[in-house]
C-alpha positions as CSV (number, residue, x, y, z in Angstrom):
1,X,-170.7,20.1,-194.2
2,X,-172.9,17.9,-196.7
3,X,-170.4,18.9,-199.7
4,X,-167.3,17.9,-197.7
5,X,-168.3,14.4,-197.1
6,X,-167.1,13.6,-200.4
7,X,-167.4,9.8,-201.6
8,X,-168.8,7.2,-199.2
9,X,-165.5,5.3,-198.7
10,X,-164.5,7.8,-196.0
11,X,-168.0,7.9,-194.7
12,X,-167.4,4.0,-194.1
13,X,-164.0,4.3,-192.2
14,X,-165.6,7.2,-190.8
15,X,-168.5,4.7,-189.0
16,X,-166.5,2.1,-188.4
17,X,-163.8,3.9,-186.5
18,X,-167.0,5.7,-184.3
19,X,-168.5,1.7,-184.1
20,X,-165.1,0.0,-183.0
21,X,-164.9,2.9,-180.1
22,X,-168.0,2.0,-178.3
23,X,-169.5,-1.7,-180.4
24,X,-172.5,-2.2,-181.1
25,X,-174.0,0.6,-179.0
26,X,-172.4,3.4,-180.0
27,X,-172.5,4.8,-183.6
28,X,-172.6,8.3,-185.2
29,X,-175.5,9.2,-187.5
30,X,-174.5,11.9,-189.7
31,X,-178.1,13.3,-190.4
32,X,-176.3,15.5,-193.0
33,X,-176.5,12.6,-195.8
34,X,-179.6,11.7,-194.8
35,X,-182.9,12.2,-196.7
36,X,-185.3,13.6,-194.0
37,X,-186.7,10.1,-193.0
38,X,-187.7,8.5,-189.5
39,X,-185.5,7.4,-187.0
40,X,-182.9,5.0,-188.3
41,X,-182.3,1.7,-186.0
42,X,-178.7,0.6,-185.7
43,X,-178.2,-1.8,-183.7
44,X,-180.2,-4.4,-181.0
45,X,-182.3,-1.5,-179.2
46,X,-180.0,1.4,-180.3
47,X,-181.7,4.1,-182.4
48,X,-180.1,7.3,-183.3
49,X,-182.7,10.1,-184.1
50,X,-182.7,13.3,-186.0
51,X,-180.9,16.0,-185.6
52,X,-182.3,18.4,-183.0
53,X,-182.7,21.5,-185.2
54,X,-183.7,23.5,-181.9
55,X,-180.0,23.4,-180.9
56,X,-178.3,23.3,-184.4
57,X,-177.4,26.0,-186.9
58,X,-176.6,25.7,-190.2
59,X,-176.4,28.2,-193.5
60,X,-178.4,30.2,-194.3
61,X,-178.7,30.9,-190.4
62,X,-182.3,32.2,-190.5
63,X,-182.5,31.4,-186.9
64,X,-179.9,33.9,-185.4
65,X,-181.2,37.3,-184.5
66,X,-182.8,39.2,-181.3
67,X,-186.8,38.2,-182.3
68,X,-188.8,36.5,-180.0
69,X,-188.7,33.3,-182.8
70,X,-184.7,33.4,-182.9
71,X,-183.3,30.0,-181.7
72,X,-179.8,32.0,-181.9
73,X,-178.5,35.0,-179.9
74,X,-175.5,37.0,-181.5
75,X,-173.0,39.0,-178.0
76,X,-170.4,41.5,-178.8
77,X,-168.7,41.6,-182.0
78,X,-170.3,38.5,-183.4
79,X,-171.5,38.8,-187.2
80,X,-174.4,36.5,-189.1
81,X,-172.1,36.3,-192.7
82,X,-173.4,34.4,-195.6
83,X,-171.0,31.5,-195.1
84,X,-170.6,30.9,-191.5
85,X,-171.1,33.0,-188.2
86,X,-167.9,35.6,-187.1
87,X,-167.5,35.4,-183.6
88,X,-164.4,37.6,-184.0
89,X,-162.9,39.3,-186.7
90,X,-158.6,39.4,-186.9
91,X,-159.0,42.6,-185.3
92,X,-157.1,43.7,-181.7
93,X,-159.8,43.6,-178.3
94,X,-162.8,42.0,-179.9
95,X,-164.9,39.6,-178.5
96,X,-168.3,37.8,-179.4
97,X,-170.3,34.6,-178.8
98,X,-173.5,32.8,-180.0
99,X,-176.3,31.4,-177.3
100,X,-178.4,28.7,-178.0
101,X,-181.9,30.2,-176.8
102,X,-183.5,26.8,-176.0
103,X,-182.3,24.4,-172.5
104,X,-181.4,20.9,-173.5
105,X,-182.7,18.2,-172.0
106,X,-181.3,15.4,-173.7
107,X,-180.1,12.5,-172.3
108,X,-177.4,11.1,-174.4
109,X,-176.3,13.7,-176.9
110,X,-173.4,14.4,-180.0
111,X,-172.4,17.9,-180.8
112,X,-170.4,18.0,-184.1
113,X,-168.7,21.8,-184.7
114,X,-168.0,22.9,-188.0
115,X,-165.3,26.0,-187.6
116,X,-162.5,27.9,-188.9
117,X,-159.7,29.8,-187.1
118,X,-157.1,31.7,-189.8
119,X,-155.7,35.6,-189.7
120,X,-152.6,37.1,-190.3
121,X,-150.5,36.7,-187.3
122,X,-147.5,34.1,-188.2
123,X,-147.3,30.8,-187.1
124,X,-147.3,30.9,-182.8
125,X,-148.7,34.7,-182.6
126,X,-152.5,34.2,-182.8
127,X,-155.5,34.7,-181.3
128,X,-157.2,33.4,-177.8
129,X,-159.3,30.7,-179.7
130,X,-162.6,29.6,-179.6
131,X,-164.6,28.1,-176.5
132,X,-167.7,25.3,-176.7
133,X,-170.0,25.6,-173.9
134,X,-172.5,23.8,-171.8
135,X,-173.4,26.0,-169.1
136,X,-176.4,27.2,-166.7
137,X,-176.5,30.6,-167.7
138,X,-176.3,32.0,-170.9
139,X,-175.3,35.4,-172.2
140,X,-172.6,35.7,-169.6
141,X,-169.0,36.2,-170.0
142,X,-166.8,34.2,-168.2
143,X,-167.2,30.6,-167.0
144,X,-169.9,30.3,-163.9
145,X,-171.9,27.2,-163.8
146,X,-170.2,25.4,-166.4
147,X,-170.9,21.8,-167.3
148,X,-168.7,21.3,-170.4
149,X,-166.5,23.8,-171.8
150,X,-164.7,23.5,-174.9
151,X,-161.4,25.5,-176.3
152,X,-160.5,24.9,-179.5
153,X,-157.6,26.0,-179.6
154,X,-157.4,25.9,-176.2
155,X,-160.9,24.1,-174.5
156,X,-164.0,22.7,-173.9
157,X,-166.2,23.3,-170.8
158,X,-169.3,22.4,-168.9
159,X,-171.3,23.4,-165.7
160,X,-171.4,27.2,-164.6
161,X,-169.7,30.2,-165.7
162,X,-167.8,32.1,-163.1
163,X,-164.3,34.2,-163.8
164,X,-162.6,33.1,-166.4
165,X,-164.0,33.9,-170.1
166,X,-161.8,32.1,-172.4
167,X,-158.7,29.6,-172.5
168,X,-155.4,30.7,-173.6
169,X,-154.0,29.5,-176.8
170,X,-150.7,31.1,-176.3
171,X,-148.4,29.2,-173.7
172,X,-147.3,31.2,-170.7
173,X,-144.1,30.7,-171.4
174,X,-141.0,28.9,-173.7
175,X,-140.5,26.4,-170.9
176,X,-143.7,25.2,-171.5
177,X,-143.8,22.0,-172.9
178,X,-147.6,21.8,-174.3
179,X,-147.5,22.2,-177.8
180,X,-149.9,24.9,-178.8
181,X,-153.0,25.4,-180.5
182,X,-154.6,23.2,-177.6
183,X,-158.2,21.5,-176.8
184,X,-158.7,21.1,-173.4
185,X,-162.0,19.9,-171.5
186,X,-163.3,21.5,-167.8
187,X,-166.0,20.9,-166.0
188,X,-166.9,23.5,-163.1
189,X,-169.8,24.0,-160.4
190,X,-169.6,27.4,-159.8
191,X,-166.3,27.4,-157.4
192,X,-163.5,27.1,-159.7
193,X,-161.5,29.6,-161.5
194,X,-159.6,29.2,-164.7
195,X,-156.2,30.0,-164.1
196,X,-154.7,32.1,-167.2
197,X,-151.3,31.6,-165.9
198,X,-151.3,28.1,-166.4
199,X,-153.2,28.0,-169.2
200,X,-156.3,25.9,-166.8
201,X,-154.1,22.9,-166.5
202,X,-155.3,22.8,-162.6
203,X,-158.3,21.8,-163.6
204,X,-158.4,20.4,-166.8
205,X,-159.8,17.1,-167.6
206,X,-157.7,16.1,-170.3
207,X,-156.7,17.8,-173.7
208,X,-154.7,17.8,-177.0
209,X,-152.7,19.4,-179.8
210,X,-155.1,20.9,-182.7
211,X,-153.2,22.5,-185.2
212,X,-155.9,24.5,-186.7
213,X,-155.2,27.7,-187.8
214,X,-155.2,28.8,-191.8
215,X,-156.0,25.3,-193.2
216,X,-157.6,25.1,-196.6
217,X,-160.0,22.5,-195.5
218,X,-162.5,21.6,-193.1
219,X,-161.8,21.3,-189.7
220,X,-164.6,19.8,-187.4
221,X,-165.0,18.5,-183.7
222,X,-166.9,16.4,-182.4
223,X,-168.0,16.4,-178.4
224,X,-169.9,12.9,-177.3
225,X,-171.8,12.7,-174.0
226,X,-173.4,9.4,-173.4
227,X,-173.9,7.5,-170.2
228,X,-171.5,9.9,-168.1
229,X,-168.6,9.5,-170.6
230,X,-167.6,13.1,-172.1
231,X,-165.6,12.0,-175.4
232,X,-164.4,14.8,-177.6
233,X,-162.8,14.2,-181.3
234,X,-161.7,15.8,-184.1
235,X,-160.9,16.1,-187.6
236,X,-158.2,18.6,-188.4
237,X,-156.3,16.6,-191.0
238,X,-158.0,16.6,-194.3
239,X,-158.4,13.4,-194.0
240,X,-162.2,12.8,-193.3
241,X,-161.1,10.7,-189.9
242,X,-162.3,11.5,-186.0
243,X,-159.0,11.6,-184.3
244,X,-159.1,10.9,-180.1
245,X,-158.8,13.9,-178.1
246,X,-160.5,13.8,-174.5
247,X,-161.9,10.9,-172.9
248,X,-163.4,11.5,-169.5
249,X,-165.7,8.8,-167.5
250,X,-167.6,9.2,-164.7
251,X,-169.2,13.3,-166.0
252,X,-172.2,14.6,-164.4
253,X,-173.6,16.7,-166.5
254,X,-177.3,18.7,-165.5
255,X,-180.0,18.7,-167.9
256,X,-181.5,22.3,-168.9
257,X,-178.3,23.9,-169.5
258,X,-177.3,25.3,-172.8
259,X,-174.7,25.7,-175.7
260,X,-172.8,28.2,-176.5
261,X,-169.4,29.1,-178.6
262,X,-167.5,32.5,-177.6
263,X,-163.9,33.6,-179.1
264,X,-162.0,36.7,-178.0
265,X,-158.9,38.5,-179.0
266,X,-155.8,40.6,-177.3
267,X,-153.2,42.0,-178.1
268,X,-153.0,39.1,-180.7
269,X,-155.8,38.6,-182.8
270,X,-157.5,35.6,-185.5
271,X,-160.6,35.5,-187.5
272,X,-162.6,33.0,-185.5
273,X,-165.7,31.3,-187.4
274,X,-168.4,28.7,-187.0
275,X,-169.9,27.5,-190.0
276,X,-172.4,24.7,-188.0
277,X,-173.4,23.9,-184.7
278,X,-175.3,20.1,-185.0
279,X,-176.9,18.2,-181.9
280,X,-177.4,14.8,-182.6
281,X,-179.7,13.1,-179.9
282,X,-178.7,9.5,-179.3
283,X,-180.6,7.1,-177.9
284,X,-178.8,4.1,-175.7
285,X,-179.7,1.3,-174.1
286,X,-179.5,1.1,-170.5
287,X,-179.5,-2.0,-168.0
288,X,-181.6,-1.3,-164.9
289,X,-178.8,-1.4,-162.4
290,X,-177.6,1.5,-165.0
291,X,-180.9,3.3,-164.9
292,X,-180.5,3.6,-161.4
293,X,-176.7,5.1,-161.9
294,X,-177.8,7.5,-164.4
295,X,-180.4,9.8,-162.4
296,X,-180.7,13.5,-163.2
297,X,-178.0,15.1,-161.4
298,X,-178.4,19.2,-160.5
299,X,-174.5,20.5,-160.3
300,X,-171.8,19.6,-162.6
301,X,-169.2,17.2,-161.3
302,X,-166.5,14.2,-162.2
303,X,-166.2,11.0,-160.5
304,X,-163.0,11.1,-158.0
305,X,-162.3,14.6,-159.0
306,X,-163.3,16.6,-156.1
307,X,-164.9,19.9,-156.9
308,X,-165.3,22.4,-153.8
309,X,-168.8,22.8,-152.5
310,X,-170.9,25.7,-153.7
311,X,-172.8,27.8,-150.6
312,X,-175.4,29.4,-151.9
313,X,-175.3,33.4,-150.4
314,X,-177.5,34.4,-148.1
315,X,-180.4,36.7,-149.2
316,X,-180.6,40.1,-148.3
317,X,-182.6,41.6,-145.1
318,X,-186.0,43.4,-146.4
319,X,-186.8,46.2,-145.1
320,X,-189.1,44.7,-142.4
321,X,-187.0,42.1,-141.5
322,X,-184.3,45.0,-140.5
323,X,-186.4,47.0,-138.5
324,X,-187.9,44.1,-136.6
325,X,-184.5,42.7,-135.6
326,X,-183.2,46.6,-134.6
327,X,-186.9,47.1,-132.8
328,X,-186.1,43.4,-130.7
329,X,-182.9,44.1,-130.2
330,X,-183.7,47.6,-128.1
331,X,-186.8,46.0,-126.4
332,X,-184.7,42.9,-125.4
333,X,-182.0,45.7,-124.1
334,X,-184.0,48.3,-122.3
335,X,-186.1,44.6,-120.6
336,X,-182.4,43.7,-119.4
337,X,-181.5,47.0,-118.4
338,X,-184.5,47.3,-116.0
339,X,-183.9,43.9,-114.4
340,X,-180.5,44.7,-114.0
341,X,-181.9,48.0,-112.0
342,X,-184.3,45.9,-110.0
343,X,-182.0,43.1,-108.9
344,X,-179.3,46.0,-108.1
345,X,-182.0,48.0,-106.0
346,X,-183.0,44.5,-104.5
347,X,-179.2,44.2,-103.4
348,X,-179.0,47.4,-101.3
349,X,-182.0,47.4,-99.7
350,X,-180.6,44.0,-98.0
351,X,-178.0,45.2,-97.5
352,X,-179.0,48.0,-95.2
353,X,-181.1,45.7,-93.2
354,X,-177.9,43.2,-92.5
355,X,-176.6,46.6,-91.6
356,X,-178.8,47.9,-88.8
């Protein structure tokens, strides 16, 4: 991503549209210019540090592999190539993800996605597109305990995984007035299904047109998470500019989930690559009363969005615990059974007296 920057003019816009989003408090740091130093101070209180190399990935992806010293894990049909990671290839009922192998526990974080979606289909017959995770458990298809998921085109997600695996970037059908490639944000506990019908819009947090597909440049996103305000951004235009998307207040998001990007293909198929995966750790400054707001949270959820409960399932009966309640249950019976008798013979004997 270094050799795209180009000329600092851009980089300058670049900051000052991130700065005027958020003032003083909120501004990018593009560790990819910078020259390895400490922490860089950019405003009253507000420092930005390094890039978290533990979550990123970058050429020439020495990280990814199945060793016990691999940040990276490679699912399915996903490929390590020498310039960027194929989760896909343009190939018919393929799928494949990468898993960040280390939890996050940041605070305040900044995930900037280099990636590239292109293949032969024509203009509106492509592939499913690519999803951006946050999630509980990793190395799991579908969406359970999702905290953020991202589709690009068609998502991004978070919280836990459960039955859907990937967002549709084909609309259901030509009455459908979403324009398509499309990003679209969801945030799930466990309870909610994706539904492929209507492309998730029942529970999508917001979304937009990407037009992504066989570009000859870079195309980038950016997801923001910083005091329970999911922001997601993008440059898809050549133009060197973060471009609004998503903006969604009020996010719960659990600490000691992790990332994750997946892409599958159908009947229609694209060549679906990530080039970099960069986590940005931002440190803000919070008032007290906002200290108090911001506890650690353990499920996934969105201010005055109402997410069903999740009931954890009962464990299975051991062995012992079985034969105990069967043993009870026939001592509690045959004890009944032989009061019953001996209030019965009780009965009759009385009887016979009253009798004679």
């Amino acid at each position: 991503m270094a050799a795209t920057l180009g000329p600092s003019g851009w980089w300058q816009r670049w900051r000052r549209r991130l700065s005027a989003r958020n003032g003083s408090r909120m501004l990018l740091l593009l560790l990819l210019l910078g020259s390895g130093q400490g922490p860089r101070q950019v405003g009253a209180g507000q420092t930005f540090e390094y890039l978290k190399r533990e979550h990123s990935l970058s050429k020439p992806y020495q990280g990814v592999g199945t060793g016990s010293s691999s940040l990276w894990n490679l699912m399915g049909n996903a490929m390590v190539m020498t310039q960027y990671i194929r989760l896909t290839p343009d190939m018919q009922s393929k799928q494949g993800a990468l898993w960040n192998r280390v939890p996050c526990f940041l605070r305040d974080w900044e995930l900037q996605v280099h990636f590239k979606i292109h293949g032969q289909g024509k203009k509106n017959l492509h592939g499913d597109g690519l999803a951006i995770w946050y999630t509980k458990d990793r190395m799991q298809p579908g969406i359970g305990t999702l905290a953020c998921v991202c589709k690009i085109p068609v998502a991004v997600c978070t919280g836990i995984p459960e039955s859907a695996s990937l967002l549709s970037s084909v609309p259901p059908s030509l009455l459908s007035q979403r324009v398509f490639p499309y990003i679209s944000a969801m945030v799930n506990n466990g309870s909610l299904s994706y539904d492929h019908e209507r492309d998730g819009r029942p529970t999508e947090l917001g979304g937009c047109t990407a037009i992504v597909r066989n570009l000859h440049y870079d195309t980038f996103l950016v997801i923001r998470y910083v005091k329970r305000h999911l922001t997601i951004m993008m440059d898809i235009d050549g133009k060197h500019e973060w471009r609004d998307c998503i903006e969604v207040p009020g996010v719960r998001l659990p600490r000691g989930y992790y990332f994750g990007t997946s892409s599958i293909t159908g009947d229609l198929s694209d060549n679906h690559d990530v080039i970099s995966l960069k986590l940005f750790e931002l440190t803000v400054e919070r008032t007290p009363e906002e200290e108090k707001l911001h506890r650690d949270v353990f499920l996934p959820s969105v201010d005055n969005m109402k997410l069903p409960e999740v009931t954890a399932p009962l464990p299975p009966l051991s062995g012992l615990a079985l034969f105990l309640i069967v043993f009870f249950s026939l001592v509690f019976s045959v004890f009944a059974i032989v009061i019953g008798i001996i209030l019965y013979n009780k009965w009759q004997e009385q009887s016979r007296k009253r009798f004679y």
